[in-house]
C-alpha positions in Angstrom: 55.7 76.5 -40.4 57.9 76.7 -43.3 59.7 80.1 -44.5 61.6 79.7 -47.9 63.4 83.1 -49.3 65.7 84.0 -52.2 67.9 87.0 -51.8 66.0 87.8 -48.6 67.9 90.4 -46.4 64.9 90.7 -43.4 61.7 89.4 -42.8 59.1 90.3 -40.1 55.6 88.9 -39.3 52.2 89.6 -38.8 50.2 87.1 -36.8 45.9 88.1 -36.8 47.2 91.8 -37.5 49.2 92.2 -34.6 53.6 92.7 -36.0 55.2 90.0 -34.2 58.8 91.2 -35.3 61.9 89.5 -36.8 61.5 86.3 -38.1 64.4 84.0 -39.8 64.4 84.4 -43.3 64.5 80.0 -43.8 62.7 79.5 -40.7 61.4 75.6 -40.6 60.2 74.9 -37.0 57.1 74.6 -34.9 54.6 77.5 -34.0 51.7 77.3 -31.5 49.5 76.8 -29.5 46.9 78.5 -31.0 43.2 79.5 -29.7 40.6 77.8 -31.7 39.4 79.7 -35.0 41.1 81.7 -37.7 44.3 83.1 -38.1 46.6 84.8 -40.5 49.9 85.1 -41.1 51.6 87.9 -43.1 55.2 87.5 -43.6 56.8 90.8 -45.2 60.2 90.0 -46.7 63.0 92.6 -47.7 66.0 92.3 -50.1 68.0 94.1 -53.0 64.9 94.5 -55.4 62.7 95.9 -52.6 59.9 94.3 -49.9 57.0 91.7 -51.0 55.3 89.7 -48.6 53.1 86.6 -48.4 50.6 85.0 -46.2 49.1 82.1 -44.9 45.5 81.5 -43.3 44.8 78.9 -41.4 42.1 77.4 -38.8 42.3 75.9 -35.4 39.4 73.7 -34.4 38.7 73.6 -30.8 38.4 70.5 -28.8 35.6 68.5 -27.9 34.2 68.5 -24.6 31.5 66.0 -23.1 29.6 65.4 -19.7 27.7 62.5 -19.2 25.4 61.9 -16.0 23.4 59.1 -15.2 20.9 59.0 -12.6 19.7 57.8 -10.3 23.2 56.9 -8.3 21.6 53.8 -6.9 18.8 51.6 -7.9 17.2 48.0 -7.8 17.4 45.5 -10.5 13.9 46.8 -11.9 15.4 50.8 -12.2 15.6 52.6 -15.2 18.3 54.8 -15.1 18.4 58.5 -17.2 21.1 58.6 -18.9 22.2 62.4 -20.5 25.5 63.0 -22.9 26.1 66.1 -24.1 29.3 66.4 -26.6 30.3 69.6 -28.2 32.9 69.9 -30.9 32.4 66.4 -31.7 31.6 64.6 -34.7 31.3 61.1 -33.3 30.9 59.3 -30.2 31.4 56.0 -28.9 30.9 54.0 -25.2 32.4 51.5 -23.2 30.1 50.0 -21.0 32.0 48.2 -17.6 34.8 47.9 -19.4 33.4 46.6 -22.6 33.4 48.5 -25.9 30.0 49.5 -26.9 29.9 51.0 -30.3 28.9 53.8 -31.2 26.4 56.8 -29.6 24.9 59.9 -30.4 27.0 62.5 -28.9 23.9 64.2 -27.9 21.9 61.4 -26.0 19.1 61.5 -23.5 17.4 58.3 -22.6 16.1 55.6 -20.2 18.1 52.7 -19.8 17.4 49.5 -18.1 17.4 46.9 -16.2 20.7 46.2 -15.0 21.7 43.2 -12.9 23.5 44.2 -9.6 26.9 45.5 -9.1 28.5 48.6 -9.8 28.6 50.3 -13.3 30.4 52.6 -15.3 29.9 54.2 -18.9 33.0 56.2 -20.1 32.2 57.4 -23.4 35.1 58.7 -26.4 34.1 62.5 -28.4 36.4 62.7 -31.2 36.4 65.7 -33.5 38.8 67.7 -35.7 40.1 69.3 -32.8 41.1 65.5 -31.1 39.8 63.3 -28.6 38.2 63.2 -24.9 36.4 61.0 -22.5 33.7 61.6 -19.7 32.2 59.1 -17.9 29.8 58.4 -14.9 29.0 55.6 -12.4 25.7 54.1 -11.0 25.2 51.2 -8.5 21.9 48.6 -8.9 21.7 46.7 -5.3 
């Protein structure tokens, strides 16, 4: 957040409507965190020719989230195994398969998968949006 003034005597803010106070006049620094959606910001400056103020909207977008489960836990060789990702927030997904990256997923997924040779398994899968980047993942074992 950058405040630039000429002749500037005071300046307060307004943050979503709510007067926040005093606020320095060449203020350059860091504001935040912030809750996801829109906000405003008013700033009212004061000087020798009177008060004017200026504002700035801008929009948080909130992070994704993701759950993926796979069942069953265990199977045989021959199982096919359900596999259900649900990714909100996110506008793409990707998968790593026992440690190998898989390409890419849709971040709303629910299928049958299978076979699987034995051992044990994992799928950690990536949701990236505007709002950044997380990972979920689940394990199954084939015996």
């Amino acid at each position: 957040f950058t405040l630039s003034t000429t002749d500037a005597t005071a300046c307060s803010q307004d943050f979503d409507g709510t007067p926040m106070g005093p606020i320095d006049c060449s203020f350059d620094g860091w504001l935040g965190p912030f809750s996801p959606g829109g906000h405003n910001v008013v700033v009212t400056v004061t000087g020798p020719g009177g008060a004017g103020s200026c504002s700035r909207s801008f929009l948080v977008h909130p992070p994704p989230s993701c759950t993926l489960s796979i069942t069953p836990s265990t199977g045989t060789p021959s199982t096919s195994f359900h596999f259900v990702l649900n990714a909100s927030n996110a506008t793409s997904c990707s998968h790593t398969f026992d440690g190998v990256p898989s390409g890419g997923v849709a971040c709303d997924y629910d299928g049958w998968l299978g076979p699987f040779g034995a051992g044990h398994h994992v799928d950690v899968v990536t949701a990236t949006g505007p709002g950044g980047t997380t990972t979920c993942s689940d394990t199954f074992d084939v015996q």
